[in-house]
N, C-alpha and C positions, 0 to 999 in steps of 0.2 A: 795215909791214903786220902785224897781229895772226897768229897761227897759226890760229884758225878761217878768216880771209879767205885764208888761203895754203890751207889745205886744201877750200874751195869752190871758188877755182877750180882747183886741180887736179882737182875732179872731174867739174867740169862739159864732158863730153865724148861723143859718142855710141858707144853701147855695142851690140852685139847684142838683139832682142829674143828674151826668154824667154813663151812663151803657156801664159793658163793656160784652156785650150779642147781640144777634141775635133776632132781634121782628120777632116774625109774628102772623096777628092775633093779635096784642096787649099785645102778653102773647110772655118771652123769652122762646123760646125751645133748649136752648145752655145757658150757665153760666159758669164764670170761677171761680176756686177757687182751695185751697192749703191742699193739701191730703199728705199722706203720707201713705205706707204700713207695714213699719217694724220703730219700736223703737231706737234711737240713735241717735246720733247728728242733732239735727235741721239743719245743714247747709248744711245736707248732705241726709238726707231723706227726707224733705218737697221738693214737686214739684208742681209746678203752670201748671192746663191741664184747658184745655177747653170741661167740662160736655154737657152731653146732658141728659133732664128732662126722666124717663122712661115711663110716660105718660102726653100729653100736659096740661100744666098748664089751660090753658083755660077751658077746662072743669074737675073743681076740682071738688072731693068725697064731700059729705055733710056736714064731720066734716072739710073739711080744708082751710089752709089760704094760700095764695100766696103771699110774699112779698120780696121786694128788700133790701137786706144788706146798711145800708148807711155807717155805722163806726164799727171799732174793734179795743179795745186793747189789746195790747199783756202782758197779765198779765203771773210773773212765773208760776205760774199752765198752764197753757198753754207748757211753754217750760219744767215742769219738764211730765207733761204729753208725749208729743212729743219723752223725753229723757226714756221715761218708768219708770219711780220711783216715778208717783204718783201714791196715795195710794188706787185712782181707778181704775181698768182696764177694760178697753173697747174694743171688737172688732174689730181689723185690717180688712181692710182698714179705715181709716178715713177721715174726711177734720178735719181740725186745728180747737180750735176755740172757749173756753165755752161763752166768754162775747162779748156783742155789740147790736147797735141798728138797726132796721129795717124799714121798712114803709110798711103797709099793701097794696096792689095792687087791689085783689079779694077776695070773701070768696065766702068758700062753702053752698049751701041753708039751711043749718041746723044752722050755725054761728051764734050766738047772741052775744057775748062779743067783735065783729070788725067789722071795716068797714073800709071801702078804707080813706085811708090818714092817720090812727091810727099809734101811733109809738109802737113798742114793743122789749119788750127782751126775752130771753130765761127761762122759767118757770123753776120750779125744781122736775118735778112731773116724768119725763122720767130718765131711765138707760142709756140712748144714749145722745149723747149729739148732737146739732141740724146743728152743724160746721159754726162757725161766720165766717169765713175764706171765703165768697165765695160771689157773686155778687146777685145770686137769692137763692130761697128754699120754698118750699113747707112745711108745717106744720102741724101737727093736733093742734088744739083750743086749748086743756089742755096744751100747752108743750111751750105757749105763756103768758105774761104778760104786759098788759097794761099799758105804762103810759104818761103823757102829753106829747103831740108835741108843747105846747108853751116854752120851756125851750130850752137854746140854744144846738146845736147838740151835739157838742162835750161834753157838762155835763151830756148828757143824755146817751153819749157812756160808759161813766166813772162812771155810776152812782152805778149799778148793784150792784158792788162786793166790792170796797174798801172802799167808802163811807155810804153802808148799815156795810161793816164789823165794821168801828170807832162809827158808831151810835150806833148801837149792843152792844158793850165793855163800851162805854160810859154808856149804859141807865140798860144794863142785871144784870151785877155783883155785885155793890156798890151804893148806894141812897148819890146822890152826891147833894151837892147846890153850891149857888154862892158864887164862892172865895176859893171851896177847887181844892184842888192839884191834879192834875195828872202827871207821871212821864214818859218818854217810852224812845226805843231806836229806831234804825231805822226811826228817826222822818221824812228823807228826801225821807223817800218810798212815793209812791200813800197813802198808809192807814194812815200813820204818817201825812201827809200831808191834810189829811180829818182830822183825831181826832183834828188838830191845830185851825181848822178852825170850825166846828161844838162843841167844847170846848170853843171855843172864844166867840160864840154863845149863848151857856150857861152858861156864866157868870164863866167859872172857867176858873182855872191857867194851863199851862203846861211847866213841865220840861221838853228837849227836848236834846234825846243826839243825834249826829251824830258819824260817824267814822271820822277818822284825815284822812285830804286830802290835796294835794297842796291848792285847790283851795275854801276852808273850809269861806271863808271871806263874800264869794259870797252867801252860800248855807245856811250862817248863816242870810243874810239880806233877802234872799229868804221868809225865813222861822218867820221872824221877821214882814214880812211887813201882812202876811199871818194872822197875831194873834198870834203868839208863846209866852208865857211870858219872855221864857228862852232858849238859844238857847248854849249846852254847849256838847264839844267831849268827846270821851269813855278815854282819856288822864285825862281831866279835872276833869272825873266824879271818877276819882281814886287818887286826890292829896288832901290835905287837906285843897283848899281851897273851895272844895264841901259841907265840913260840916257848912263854915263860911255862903254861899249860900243859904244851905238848912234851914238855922237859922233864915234868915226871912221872912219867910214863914210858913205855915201851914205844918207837916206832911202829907204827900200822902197818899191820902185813896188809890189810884188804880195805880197799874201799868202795862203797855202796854209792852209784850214782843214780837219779830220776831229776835231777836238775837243768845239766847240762848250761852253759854257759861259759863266764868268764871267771865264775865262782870256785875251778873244778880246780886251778892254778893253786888256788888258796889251801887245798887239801893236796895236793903233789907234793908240794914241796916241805910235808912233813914226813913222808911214807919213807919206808926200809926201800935200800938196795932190792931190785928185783920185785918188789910187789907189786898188784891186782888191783885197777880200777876197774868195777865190773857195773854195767850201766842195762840199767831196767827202764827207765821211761826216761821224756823229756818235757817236763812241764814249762822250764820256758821258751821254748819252741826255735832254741838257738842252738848252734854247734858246740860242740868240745873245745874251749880253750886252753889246747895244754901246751906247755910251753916245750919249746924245743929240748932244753937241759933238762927235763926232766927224762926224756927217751935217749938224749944220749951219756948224759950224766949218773942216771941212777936209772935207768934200762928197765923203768916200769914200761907195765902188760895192762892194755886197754883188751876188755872183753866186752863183752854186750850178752844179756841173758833173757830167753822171753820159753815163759812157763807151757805155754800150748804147743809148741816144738817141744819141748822136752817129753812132754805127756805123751805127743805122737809118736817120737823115737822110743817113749819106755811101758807103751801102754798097758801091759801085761805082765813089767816085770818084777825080779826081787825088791831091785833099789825105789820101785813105787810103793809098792807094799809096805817095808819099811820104813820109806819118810811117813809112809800116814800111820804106821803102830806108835812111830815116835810122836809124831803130833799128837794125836789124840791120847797118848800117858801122859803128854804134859797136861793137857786139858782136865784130866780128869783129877790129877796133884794137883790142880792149882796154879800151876805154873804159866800157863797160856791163856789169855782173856779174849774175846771178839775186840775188834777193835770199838773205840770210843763210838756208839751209834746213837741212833734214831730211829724208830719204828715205823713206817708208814703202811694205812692199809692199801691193798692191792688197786682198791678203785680209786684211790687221792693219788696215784701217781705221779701226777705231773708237781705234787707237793715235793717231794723226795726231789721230783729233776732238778727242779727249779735251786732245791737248796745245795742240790750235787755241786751245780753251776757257779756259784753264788763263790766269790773272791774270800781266800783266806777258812774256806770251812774244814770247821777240825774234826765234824761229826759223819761215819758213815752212813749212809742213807738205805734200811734193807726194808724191801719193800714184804709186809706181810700178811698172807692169805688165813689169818688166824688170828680173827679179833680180838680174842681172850688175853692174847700178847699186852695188847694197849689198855 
């Protein structure tokens, strides 16, 4: 195990929280957090103010909750959000912010699903989104989701979005067993970095491509110690000794795309008869290159998968439930890490953006309301 990965999880543990807020009454009636008004460069339209509540939190409405922000990461949807080109749009002004954890403080007399010390994330039942970006907040019940405070913080900040997304791709598309194949690229993302580890879990293989990097040696053993079967760059995955590779092995039932390009050819034309490329993002901001033979020759199935439809379609149901008991037992074995991060506090924000932005970064960036972390 690398020493970056020895020293993530040693830290990943819950800590006191530190507020950066005005008490009175017990309830803050001041909160800080990162708003923005108009669309464009993150670096330059996100500003850190210091809010004030428009009615004291202390005495909450019937349906609502009061609780303190403890952790946020800064996931791209967040910054293409922020940059205006995602695919939602929401009413300006904002705070930042779809993912992160909370700690419930108060509820209103009608509450039934909380209670003080509950941790929670952001539900998927609201048009608005609740802005993780911020120290306090006010809530109504439906627009929250429960789930355990015994799992350490930082896994629980990171749990939300990229590790429901690899369980998702994992369990939705292809009836997979132990020892077949999985393929993807971007393996050194948060998501890549979940499918490796929740696949290692369940008994199967993964191919793992990165992009070429100076420092490619590192992100290989990263990713190696993590569970990865295979840890090989977009170079390798085009030369011919990928076919010698792919030879002993099973064909891949599934393949994991956030690539997109001309890269996607190079992983077709190893996959079984009838398999699943199922495509989550597009980092380089080009189409699908797939080749004709590969849809009329071996009759692969292009999907596309995006985690906040699913949430809305399953908000309340068994199969949510159950991806998070399954998450969070891995977490608590062992078996599930946060992905590779960085800490930043709440008011250095634009530290975190900036390094979110920043070419080739292998670190996630989780911005947190709880100094004693750092």
């Amino acid at each position: 195990m690398s020493v970056l990965c020895r020293f993530i999880r040693s830290r990943a543990h819950r800590l006191p929280i530190v507020n950066i807020a005005r008490s009175i009454g017990g309830a803050s009636t001041e909160y800080f957090a990162v708003t923005y008004e108009e669309h464009g460069d993150p670096m330059k339209v996100l500003e850190g103010k210091t809010l004030t509540f428009e009615t004291d939190p202390s005495s909450l409405n019937s349906n609502e909750v009061y609780l303190r922000m403890l952790a946020a990461p800064i996931n791209p949807a967040d910054i293409n959000m922020i940059q205006g080109v995602y695919p939602v749009k929401l009413t300006l002004p904002l705070i930042a912010g779809f993912d992160g954890i909370g700690e419930v403080l108060s509820v209103g007399s009608a509450v039934k699903s909380f209670q003080s010390g509950d941790w929670v994330v952001p539900n998927a039942v609201s048009r608005t989104s609740i802005g993780t970006w911020r120290t306090h907040t006010v809530c109504e019940e439906e627009n929250l989701w429960k789930i355990p405070n015994d799992i350490p913080l930082l896994s629980a900040a990171t749990l939300a979005v990229n590790p429901c997304t690899a369980y998702r791709m994992l369990t939705d598309f292809v009836d997979l067993g132990k020892g077949d194949v999985v393929i993807q690229n971007g393996s050194n993302s948060a998501v890549g970095q979940a499918v490796i580890q929740i696949a290692a879990a369940m008994g199967l293989q993964t191919v793992n491509i990165v992009r070429d990097r100076p420092n490619n040696e590192i992100i290989v053993k990263w990713l190696i110690d993590m569970g990865a079967t295979h840890v090989i760059t977009q170079e390798f995955a085009h030369s011919p000794e990928m076919k010698m590779l792919m030879g002993t092995m099973r064909q891949p039932k599934l393949a994991l795309n956030c690539v997109g390009g001309k890269g996607i050819a190079d992983i077709l034309k190893y996959m079984e008869r009838k398999s699943t490329m199922v495509t989550y993002g597009g980092m380089s901001k080009r189409p699908l290159m797939v080749p004709t033979g590969s849809f009329i020759f071996n009759d692969v199935r292009l999907r596309g998968f995006w985690m906040s439809q699913w949430n809305k379609e399953h908000v309340n149901s068994p199969e949510r439930r159950e991806m998070w008991h399954y998450l969070c037992g891995l977490v608590r074995k062992g078996r599930l890490f946060p992905p590779i991060y960085r800490t930043v506090p709440l008011e250095h924000f634009k530290d975190g953006i900036k390094r979110t932005m920043e070419p080739y970064t292998t670190q996630k960036q989780i911005l947190v309301m709880d100094k004693s972390l750092l």
